[in-house]
Backbone as CSV, one residue per row, in Angstrom:
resi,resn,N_x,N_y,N_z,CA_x,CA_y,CA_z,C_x,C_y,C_z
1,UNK,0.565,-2.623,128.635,0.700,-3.150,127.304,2.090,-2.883,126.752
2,UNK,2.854,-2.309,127.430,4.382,-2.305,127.050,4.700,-3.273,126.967
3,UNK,4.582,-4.307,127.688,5.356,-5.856,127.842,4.835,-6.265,126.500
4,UNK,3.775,-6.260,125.963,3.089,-7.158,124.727,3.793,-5.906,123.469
5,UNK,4.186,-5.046,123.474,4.718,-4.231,122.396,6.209,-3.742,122.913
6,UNK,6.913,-4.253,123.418,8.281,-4.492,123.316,8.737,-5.386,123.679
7,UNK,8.473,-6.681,122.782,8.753,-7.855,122.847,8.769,-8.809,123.501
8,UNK,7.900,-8.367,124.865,7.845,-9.306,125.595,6.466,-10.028,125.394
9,UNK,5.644,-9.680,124.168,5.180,-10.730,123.304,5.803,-11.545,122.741
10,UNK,6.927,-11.525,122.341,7.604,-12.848,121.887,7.563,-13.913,122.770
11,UNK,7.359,-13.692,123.766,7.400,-14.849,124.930,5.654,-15.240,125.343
12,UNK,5.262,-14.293,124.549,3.542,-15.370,124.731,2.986,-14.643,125.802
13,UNK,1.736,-14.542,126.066,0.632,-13.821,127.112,0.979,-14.697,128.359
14,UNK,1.145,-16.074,128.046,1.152,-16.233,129.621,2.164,-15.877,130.567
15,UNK,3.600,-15.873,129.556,4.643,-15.246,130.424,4.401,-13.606,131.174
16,UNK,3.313,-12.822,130.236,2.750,-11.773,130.895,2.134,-11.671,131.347
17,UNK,1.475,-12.156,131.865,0.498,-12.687,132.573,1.184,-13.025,134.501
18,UNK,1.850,-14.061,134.452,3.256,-14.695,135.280,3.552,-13.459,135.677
19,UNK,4.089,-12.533,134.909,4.845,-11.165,135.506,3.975,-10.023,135.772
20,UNK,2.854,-10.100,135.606,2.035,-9.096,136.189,1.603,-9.649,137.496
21,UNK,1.204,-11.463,137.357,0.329,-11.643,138.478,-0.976,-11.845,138.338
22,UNK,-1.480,-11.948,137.103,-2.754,-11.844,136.718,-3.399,-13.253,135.835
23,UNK,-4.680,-13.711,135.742,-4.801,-14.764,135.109,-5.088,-14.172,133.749
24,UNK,-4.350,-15.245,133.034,-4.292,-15.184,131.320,-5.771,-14.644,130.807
25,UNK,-6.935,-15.340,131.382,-8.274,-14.480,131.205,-7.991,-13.229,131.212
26,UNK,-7.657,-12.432,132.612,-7.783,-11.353,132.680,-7.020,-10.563,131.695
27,UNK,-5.699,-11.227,131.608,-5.045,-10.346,130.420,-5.423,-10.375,129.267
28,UNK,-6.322,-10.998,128.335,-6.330,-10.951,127.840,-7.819,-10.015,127.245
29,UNK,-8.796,-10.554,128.338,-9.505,-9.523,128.316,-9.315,-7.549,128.309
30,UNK,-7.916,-7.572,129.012,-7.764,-5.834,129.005,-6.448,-5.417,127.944
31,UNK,-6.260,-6.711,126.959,-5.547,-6.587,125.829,-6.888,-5.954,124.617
32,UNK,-7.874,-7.031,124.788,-9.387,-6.382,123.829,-9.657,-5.017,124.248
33,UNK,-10.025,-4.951,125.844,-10.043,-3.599,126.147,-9.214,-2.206,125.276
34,UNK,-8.004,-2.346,125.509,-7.341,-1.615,125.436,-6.766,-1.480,123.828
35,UNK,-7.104,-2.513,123.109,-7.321,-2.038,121.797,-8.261,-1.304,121.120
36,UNK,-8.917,-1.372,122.193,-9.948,-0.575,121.807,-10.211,1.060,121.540
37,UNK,-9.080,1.265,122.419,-8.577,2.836,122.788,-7.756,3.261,121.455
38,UNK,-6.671,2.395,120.785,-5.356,2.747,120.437,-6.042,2.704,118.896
39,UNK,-5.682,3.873,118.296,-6.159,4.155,117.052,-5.222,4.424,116.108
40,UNK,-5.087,3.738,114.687,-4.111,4.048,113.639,-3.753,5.303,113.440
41,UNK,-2.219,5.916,112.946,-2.826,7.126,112.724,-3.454,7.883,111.423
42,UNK,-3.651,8.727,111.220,-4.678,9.292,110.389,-3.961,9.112,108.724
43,UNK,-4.659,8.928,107.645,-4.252,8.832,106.824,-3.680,10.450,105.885
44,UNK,-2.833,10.075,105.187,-2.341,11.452,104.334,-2.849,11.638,102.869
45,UNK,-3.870,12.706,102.916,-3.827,12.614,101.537,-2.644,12.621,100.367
46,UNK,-3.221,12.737,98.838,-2.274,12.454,98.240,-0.763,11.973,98.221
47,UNK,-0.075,11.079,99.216,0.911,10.261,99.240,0.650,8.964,98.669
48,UNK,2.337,8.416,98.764,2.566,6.801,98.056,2.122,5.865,99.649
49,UNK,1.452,4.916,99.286,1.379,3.674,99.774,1.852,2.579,99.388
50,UNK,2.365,1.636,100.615,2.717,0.096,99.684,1.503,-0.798,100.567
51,UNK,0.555,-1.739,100.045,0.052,-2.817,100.306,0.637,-3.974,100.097
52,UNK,0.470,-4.928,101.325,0.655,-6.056,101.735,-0.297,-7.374,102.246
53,UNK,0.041,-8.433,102.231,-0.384,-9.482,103.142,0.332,-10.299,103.740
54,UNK,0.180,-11.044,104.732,0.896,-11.800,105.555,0.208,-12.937,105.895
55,UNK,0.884,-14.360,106.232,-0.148,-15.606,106.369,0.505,-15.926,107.591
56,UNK,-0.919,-16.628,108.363,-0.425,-16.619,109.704,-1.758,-17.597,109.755
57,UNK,-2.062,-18.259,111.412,-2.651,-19.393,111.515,-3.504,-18.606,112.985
58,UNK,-5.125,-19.527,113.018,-6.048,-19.271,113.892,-6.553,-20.742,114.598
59,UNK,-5.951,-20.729,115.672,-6.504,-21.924,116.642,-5.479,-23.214,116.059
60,UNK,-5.266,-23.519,114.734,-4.331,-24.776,114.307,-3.351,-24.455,113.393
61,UNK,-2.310,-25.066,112.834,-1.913,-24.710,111.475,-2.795,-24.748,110.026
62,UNK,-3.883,-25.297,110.103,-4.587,-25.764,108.965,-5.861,-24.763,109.042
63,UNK,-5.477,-23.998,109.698,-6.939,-22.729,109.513,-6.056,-21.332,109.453
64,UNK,-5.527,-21.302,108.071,-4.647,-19.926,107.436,-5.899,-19.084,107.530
65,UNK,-4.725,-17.731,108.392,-5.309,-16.484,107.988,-4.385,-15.447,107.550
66,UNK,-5.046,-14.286,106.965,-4.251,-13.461,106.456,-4.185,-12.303,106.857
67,UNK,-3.487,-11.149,107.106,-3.091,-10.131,107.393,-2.855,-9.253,106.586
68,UNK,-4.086,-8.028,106.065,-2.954,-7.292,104.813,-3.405,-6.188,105.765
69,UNK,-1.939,-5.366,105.292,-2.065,-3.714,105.981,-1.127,-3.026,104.935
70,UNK,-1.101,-1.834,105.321,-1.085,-0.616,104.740,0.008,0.275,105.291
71,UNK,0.555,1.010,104.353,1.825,1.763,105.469,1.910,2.654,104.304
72,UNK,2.214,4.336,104.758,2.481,5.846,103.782,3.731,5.153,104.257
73,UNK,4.591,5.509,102.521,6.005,5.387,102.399,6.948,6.258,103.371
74,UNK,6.392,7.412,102.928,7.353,8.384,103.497,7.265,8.446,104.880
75,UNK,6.306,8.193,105.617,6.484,8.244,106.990,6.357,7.037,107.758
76,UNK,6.375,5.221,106.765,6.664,4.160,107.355,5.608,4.290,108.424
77,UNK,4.636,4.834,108.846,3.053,4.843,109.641,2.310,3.499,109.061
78,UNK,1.907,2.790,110.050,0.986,1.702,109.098,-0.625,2.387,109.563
79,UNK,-1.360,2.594,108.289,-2.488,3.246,108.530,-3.657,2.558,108.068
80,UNK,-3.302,1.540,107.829,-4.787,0.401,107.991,-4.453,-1.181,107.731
81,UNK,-5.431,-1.724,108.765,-4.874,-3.166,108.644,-6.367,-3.605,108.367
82,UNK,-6.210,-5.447,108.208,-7.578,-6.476,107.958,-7.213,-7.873,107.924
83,UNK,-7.559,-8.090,109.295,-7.405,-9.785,109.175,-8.629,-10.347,108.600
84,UNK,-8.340,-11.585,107.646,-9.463,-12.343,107.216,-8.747,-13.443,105.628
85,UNK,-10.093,-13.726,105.225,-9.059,-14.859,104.312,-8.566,-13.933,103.276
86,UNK,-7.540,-15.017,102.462,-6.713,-13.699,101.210,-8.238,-14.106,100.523
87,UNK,-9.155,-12.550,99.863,-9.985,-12.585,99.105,-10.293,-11.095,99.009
88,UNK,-10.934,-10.865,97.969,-11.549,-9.156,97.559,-11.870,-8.628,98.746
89,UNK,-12.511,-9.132,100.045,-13.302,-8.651,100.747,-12.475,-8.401,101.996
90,UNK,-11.600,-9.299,102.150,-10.658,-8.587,103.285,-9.868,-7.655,102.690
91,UNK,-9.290,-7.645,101.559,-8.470,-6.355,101.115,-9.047,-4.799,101.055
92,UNK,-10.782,-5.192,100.371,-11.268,-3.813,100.296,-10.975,-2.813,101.486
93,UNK,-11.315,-3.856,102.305,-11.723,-2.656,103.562,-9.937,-1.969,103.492
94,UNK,-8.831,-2.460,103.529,-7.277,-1.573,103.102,-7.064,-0.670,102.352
95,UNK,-7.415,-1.520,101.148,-7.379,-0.826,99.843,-8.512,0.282,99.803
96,UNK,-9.428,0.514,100.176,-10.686,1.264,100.334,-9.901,2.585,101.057
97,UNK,-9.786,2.306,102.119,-9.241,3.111,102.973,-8.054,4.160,102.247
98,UNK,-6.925,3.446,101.650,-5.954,3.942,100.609,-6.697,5.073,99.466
99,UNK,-7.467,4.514,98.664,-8.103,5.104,97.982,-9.016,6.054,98.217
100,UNK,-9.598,6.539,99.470,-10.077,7.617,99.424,-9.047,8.712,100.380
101,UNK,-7.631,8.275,100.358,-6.814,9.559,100.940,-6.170,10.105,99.007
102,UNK,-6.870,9.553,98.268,-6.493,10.208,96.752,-4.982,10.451,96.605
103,UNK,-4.619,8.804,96.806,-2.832,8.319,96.896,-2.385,8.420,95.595
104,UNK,-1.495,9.402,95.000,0.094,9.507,94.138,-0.172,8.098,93.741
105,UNK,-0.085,7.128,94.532,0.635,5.852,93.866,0.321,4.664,95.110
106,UNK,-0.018,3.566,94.595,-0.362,2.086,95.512,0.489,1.331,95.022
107,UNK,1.647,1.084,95.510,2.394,-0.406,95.681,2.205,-1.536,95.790
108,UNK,2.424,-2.526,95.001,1.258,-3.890,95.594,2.702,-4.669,95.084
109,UNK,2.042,-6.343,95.529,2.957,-7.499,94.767,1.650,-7.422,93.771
110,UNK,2.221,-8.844,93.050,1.116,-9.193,91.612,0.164,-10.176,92.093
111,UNK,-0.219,-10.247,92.883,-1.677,-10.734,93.401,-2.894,-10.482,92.658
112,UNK,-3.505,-10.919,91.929,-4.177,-10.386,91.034,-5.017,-9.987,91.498
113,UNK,-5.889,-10.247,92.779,-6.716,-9.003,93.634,-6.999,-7.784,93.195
114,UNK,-5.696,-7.324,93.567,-5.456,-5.521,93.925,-5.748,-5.152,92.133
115,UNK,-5.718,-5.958,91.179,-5.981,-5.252,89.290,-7.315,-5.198,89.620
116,UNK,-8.153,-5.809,90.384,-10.000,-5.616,90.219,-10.037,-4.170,91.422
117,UNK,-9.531,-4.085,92.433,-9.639,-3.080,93.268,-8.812,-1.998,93.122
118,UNK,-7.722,-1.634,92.704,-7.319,-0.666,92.632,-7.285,0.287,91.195
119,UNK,-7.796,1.098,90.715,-7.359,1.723,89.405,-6.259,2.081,88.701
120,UNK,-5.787,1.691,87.581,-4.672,1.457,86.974,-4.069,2.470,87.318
121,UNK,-4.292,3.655,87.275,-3.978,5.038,87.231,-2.995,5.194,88.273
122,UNK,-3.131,4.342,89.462,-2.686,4.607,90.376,-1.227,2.811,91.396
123,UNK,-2.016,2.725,90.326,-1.568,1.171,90.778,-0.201,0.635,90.469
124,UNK,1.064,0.504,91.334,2.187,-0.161,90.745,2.783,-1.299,90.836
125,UNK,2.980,-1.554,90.384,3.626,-3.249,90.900,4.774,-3.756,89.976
126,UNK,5.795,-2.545,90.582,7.494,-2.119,89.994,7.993,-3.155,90.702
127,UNK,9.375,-3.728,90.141,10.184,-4.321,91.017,10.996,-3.673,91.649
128,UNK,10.982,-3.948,93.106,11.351,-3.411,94.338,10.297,-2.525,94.930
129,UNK,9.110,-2.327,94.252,7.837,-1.166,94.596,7.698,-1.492,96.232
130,UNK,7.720,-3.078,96.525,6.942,-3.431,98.548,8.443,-3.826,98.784
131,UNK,9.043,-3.260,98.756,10.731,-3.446,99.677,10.438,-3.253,100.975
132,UNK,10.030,-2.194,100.957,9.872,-1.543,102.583,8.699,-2.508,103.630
133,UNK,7.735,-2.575,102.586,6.583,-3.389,103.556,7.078,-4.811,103.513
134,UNK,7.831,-5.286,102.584,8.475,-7.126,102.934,9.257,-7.213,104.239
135,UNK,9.866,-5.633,104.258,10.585,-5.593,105.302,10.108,-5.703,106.633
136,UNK,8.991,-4.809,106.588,8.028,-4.432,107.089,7.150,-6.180,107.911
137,UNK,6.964,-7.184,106.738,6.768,-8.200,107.052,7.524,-8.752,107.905
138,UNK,8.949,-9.136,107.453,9.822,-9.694,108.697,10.049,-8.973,110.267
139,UNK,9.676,-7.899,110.027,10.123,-7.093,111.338,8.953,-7.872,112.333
140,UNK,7.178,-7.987,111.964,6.209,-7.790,112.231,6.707,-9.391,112.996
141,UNK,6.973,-10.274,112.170,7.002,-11.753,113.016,8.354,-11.841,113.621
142,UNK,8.970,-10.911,113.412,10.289,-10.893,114.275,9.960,-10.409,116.012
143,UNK,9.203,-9.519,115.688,8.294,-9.106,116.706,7.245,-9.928,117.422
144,UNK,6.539,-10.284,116.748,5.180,-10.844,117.431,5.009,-12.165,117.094
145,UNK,5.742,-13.206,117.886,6.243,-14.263,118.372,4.889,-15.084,117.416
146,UNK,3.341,-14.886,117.335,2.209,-15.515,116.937,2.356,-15.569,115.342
147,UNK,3.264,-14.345,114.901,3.155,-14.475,113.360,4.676,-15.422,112.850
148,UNK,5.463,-15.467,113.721,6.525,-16.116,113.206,6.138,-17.927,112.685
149,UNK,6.938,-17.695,111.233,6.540,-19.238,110.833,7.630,-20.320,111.619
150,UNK,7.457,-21.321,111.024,7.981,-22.833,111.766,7.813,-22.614,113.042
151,UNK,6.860,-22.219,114.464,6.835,-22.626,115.421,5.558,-23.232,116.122
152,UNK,5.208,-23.243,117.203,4.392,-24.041,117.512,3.556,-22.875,117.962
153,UNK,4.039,-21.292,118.318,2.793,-20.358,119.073,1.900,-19.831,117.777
154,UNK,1.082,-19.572,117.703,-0.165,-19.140,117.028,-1.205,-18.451,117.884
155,UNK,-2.284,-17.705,117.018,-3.091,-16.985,117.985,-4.612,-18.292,118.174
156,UNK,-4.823,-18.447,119.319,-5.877,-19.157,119.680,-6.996,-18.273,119.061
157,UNK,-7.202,-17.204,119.354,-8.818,-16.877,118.711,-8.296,-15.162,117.877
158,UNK,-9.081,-14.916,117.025,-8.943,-13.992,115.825,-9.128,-12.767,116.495
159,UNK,-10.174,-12.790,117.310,-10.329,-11.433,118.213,-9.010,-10.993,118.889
160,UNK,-8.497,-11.937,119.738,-7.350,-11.460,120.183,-6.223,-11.056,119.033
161,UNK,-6.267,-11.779,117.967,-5.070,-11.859,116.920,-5.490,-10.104,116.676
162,UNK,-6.617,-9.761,116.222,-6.500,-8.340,116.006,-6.571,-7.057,116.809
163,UNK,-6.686,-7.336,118.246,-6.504,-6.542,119.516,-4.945,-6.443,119.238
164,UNK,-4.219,-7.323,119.741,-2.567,-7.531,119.193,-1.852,-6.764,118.493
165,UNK,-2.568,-6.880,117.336,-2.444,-6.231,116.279,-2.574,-4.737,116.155
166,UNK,-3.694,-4.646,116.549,-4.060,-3.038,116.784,-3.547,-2.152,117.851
167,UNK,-3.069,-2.871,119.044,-1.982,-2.294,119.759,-0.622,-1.992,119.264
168,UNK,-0.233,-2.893,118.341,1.404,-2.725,117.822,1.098,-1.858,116.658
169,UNK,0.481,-1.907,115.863,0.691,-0.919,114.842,-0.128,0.275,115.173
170,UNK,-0.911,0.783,116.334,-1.005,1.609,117.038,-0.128,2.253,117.461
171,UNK,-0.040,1.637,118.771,0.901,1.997,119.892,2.176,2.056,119.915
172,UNK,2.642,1.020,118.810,4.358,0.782,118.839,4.529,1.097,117.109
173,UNK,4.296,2.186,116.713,4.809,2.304,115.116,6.153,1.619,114.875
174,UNK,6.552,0.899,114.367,7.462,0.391,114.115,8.147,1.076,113.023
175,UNK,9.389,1.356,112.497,10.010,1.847,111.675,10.729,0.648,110.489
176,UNK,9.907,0.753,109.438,9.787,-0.417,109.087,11.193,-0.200,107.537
């Protein structure tokens, strides 16, 4: 899984596939596998978080999905992700997660979402507050060839989109 988390996902499964020798089935089957192993790391209590989302496409361009995750400021760790549509219910499970490490402070954009889920008390949405995670955004499709916009690769099925997923912000912390 090095090849798929140092960029030689940008070039798509089948080119890894080609260089292992293996059929695209198989790889992709021990991409699910093996996400299976690779676990976020642990959350910090009382620290700052910034929340995010990201739009990205499943099987066509016309079936948007979304991506929000989670990253402690100070140590740029992304410690929880959730693919699904932008709505209350894919965020909770992020925002949920955030909120019971009893976070200093949640970073958000103005999505009006995060005012029903998060408590004021804790909630910011300063200008410049998601610098790091916008950044954080471009790095992610700079990286992973499926999230980059204007092209033609996309993830064929959602399962794989979050195996993918859970390997790189696993396995390859990115320094965002």
């Amino acid at each position: 899984m090095l090849l798929l988390t140092e960029g030689m996902g940008v070039r798509g499964v089948r080119s890894i596939a080609k260089i292992l020798q293996i059929s695209v089935t198989t790889l992709l089957k021990r991409i699910i596998t093996i996400s299976n192993t690779v676990d976020l790391p642990l959350i910090k209590l009382g620290s700052s978080y910034e929340i995010d989302e990201l739009c990205t496409f499943v099987k066509c361009k016309s079936k948007r999905i979304w991506i929000v995750y989670a990253f402690e400021r100070e140590t740029k760790k992304i410690v929880s992700f959730n693919v699904g549509a932008r709505t209350n219910l894919t965020l909770r499970k992020v925002v949920g997660k955030v909120l019971n490490a009893n976070p200093l402070a949640v970073y958000t954009d103005r999505l009006k979402n995060y005012k029903t889920l998060i408590p004021q008390c804790v909630h910011k949405t300063v200008r410049f507050g998601t610098n790091h995670i916008e950044r954080g955004n471009l790095t992610l499709r700079t990286h992973l060839k499926r999230l980059n916009r204007k092209t033609i690769c996309f993830s064929k099925s959602e399962i794989v989109l979050k195996a993918v997923l859970q390997i790189y912000f696993g396995g390859n912390q990115i320094n965002l």
